[in-house]
N, C-alpha and C positions, 0 to 999 in steps of 0.2 A: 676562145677562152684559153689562158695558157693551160699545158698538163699541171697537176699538182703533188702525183707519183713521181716525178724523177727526182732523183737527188742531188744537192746542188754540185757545181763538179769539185770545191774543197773535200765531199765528205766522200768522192768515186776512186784516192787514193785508200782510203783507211778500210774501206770493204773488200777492195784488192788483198791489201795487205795482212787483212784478218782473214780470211781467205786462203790464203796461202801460210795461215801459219797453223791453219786448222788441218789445212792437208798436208804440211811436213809434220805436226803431232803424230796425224793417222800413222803414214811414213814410217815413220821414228819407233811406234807403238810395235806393228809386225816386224821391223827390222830386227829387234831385240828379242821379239818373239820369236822365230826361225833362226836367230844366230847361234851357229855352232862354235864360233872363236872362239866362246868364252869355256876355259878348262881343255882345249882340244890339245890333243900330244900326240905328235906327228910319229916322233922318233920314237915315242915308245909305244905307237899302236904298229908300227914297222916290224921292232925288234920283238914285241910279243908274237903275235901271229907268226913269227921266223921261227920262234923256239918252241911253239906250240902244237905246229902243223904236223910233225912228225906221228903218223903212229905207228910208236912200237912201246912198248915197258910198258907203262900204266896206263897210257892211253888205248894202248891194244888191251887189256884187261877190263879195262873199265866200258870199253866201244862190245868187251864181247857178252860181260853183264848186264850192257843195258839192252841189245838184241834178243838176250834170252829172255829177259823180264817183257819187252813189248809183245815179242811172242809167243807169251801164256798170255798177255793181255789179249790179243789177238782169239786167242784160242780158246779163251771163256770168253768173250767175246765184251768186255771190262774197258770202257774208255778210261777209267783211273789207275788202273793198272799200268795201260798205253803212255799215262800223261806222267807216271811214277819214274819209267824207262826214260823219260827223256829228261829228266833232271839231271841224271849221272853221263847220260850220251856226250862224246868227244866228239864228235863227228862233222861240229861248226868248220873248226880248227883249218883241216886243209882246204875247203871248199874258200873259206874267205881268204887264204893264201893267194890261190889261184886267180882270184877277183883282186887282190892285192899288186897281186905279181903283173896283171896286165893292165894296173894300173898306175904301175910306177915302173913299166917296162924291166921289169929284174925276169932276165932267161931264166938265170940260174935257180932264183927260188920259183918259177912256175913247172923247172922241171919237176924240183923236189915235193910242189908239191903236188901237182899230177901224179908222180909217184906215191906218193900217202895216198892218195885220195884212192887210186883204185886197189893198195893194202886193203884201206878202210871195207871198199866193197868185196872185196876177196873175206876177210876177214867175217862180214857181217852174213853174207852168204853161206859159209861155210856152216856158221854157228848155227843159223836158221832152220836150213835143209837139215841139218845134224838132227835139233829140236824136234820141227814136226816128221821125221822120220821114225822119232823113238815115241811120240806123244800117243797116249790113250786115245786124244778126241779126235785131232786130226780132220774135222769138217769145218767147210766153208761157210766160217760163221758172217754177222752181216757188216762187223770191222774190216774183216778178208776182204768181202766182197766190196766194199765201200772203195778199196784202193785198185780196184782190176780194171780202170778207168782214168784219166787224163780227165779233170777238170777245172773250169777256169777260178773258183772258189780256192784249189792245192793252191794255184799259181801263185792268185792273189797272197798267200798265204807265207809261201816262198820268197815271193820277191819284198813282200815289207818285211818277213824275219829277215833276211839278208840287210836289208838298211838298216834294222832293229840294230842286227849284230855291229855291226861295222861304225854304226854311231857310238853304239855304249861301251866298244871296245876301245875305240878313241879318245877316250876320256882318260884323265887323268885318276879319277877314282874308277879307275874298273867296274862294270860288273858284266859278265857274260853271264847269268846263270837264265835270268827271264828271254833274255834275247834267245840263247841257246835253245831253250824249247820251243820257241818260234819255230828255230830252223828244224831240229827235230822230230816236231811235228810233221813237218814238211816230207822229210828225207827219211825216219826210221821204219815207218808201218809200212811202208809202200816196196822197201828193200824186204823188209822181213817176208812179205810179201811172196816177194819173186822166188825165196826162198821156199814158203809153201806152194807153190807151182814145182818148184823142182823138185820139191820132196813129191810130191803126188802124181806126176806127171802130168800135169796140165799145160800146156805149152801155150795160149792165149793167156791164162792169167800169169805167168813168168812174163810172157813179153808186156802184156799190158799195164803190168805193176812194175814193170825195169823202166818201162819209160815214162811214168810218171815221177819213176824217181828222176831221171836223166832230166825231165824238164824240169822238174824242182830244184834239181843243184845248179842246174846254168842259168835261172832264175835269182836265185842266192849270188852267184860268183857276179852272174851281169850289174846287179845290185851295187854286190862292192863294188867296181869297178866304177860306176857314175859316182859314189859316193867320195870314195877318193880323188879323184879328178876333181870331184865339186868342192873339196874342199883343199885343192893344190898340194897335197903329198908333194915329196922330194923328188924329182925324176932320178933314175940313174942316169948319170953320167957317163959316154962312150970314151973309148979312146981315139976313134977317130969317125967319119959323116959314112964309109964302109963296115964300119963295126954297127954303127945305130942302124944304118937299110940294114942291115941283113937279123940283127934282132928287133926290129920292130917287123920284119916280114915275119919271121917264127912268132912272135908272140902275136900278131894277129891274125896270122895264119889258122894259127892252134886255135884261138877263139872264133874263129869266123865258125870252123868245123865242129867246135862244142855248141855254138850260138845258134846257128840256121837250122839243124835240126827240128831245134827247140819251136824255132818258130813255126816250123810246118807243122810240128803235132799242135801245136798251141790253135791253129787256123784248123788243123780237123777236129779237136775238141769244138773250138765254137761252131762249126757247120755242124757239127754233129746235136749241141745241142740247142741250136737255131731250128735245126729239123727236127726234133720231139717236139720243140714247143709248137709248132705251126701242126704237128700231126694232134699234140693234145687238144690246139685250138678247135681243131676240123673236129675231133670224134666230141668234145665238150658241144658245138655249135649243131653238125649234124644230128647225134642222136638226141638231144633232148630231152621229152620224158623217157625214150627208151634207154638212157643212159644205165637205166639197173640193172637190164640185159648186158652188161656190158663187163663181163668179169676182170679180166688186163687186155694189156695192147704191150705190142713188143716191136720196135724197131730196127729191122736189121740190113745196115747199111754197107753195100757193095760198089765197083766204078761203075756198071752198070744200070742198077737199080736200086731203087731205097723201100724194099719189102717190108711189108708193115702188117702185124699179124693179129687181127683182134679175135679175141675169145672170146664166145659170146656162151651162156646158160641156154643148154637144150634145144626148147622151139620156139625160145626169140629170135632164134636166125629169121625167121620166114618176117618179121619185121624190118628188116635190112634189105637194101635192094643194090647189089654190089656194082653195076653198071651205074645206075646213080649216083655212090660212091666213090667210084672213078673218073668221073665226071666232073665233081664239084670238088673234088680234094687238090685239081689241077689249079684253081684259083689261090692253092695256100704257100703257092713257090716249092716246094718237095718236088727234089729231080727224080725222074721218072717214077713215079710212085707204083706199087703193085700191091692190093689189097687182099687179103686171104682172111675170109670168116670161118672159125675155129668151132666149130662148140666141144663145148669144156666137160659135159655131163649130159644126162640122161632128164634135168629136173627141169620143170614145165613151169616157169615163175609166174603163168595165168592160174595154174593150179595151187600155187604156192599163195599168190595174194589172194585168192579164193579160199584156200586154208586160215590166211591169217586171218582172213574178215571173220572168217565165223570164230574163230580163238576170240575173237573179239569178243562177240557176241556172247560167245559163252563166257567169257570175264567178268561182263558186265552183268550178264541175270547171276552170277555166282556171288557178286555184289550186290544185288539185289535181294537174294536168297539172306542173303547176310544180316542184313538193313534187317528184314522180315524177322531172321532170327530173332536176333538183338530187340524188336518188340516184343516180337510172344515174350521172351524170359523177363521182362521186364511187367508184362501184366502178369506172369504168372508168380512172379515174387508178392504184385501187389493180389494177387487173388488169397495167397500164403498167410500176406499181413492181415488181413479181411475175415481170413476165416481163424486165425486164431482169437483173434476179437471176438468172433460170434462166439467163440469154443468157452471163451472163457465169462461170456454172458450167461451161457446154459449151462456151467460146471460149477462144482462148489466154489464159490468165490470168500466164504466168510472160514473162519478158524476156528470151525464148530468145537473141536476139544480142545484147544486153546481155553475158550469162552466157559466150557461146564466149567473146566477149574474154577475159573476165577468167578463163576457165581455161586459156587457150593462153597468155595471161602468166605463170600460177602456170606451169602443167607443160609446158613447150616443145615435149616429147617427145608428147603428146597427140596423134594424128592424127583419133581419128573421137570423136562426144559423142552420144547419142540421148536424148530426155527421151519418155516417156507416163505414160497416168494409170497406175496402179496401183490390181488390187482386190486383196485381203490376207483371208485367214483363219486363225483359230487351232484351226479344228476344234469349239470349244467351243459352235458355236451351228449 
């Protein structure tokens, strides 16, 4: 029998061709949606970022008020405070130069503004250390500590403010101010930061919080630099094919040595936090119900070993059997793992849920006792109602002088009146 599905072959043109104009719409539809041409100004997102990158005058004034404001925000420990600092923050400025500069190979402005750039840190250091030097509180609150760490969340954070910036600076209508806090965000808590390491002397959280800043600004700068490219900025133009080798070797030089850093912290941040999560897996999986035994866990990772330190309540350790523990944590990938059970206190959490059960218990007859309450007073209201009733059956109930009156007015002649109860029968019962 012939098929009766195909289509004759007049109609295998016009499905072609609707076809194809369904997927140049598609095409057509995201093309317009990702196009940056439209409003982009090459020349004057150039010559801004030139005139901008500079700090000294009001950008140095305004980079060292907004230091001190994150660092009270810092210091009461106040994410609005932190997010108030980076409205007024200058600090975009030379980082997207630099990303600029090695994007349109200009020597001369990546010197200038590598030059700002480390004013900017000089400056913002300065002001920090100065702060928590002289500050009342001066403790490691949990915004501090939030930044004494490298992770890939900052990164993430860093590298779309930097595209943020660098698109909305391109525009023809300006606006840096939302972009600006992007990068900010990125770049001020984490200097301020290092600042409180220097003021306190803590030399892990200075280095830990300097290099979260360093990968957050080479993150921003890397940024601009695709982003320009992506969108054909101007090249400079050389004088001659020895002028271009020898600054295109400096300017990629200089970013190779900003850039690769980056990358190696950025590669031990993720091993590092590829390793908690497999250690959280293990302690979630192995301990089980005895997970409430399990006060924190600490990871302390060295080239040798990756020491792992759980704390455990009193004499739930004797629950734990650490050779077992060493044994099956080797299937979670953690290089050379080394296990140390902590206890944390003196408190016996068989004795503790043996305590709650009976809190329990006693809750619940206390409820009960309650309940019980709540009847008695409730018959003893109605015993109340019951015997005033009877009270007022066996008490005077009539308006005996009331009554003389008004029968010595009827019958004048009335000399004596006696009232009682009366019982009455009819015999019939």
């Amino acid at each position: 029998m012939p098929e009766t599905n195909n289509l004759p072959p007049d109609k295998e043109p016009d499905v072609k061709q609707g076809l194809l104009i369904f997927w140049n719409s598609i095409w057509k539809f995201f093309d317009n949606l990702t196009d940056l041409s439209n409003g982009l100004d090459r020349e004057g997102t150039i010559l801004s970022i030139k005139n901008n990158k500079r700090m000294q005058g009001a950008n140095a004034w305004l980079l060292m008020c907004s230091i001190v404001i994150a660092s009270i925000g810092l210091d009461l420990n106040s994410p609005a405070v932190i997010i108030g600092a980076m409205l007024i923050s200058p600090l975009m400025s030379p980082i997207l130069g630099v990303g600029l500069a090695v994007g349109i190979n200009d020597k001369a402005t990546l010197y200038i503004s590598l030059r700002h750039f480390g004013i900017a840190i000089a400056i913002a250091l300065f002001t920090s250390t100065l702060y928590f030097l002289i500050t009342p509180f001066g403790e490691a609150t949990e915004e501090i500590l939030a930044r004494t760490s490298p992770n890939t969340l900052d990164a993430l954070v860093a590298f779309f403010g930097g595209i943020a910036g660098i698109i909305s600076g391109s525009r023809i209508d300006k606006s840096n101010a939302i972009p600006g806090v992007a990068i900010a965000t990125a770049l001020m808590p984490p200097l301020c930061v290092t600042g409180f390491g220097i003021a306190t002397g803590n030399g892990t959280v200075m280095i830990n919080s300097f290099y979260l800043f360093f990968l957050n600004a080479t993150l921003v700068a890397f940024a601009t630099f695709i982003i320009v490219r992506f969108l054909r900025f101007p090249m400079r133009e050389f004088a001659n094919n020895s002028d271009r080798r020898r600054t295109n070797f400096i300017i990629y030089g200089i970013s190779l040595l900003i850039i690769l850093p980056s990358f190696y912290i950025l590669s031990q941040v993720l091993r590092k936090v590829r390793i908690e999560q497999n250690v959280r897996n293990f302690l979630t999986e192995y301990c089980g119900d005895n997970l409430s035994y399990v006060d924190s866990w600490e990871v302390v990772h060295s080239d040798s070993t990756t020491k792992i330190g759980v704390k455990i309540y009193g004499t739930g350790e004797k629950r734990f059997h650490l050779d077992e523990m060493e044994e099956l944590i080797k299937e979670y990938r953690i290089p050379n793992p080394l296990i140390q059970l902590i206890p944390t206190s003196e408190v016996d959490l068989d004795k503790y849920e043996k305590l709650q059960a009976e809190l329990t218990n006693v809750q619940s007859l206390a409820e009960q006792l309650n309940a019980a309450q709540e009847v008695r007073n409730e018959k003893d209201e109605q015993i109340e109602i019951l015997q005033s009733r009877l009270d007022s059956i066996h008490g005077d109930t009539l308006p005996f002088s009331g009554l003389c009156r008004e029968l010595k007015i009827i019958f004048p002649d009335l000399e004596k009146i006696a009232v009682a109860n009366a019982q009455e029968s009819n015999f019939e019962r």
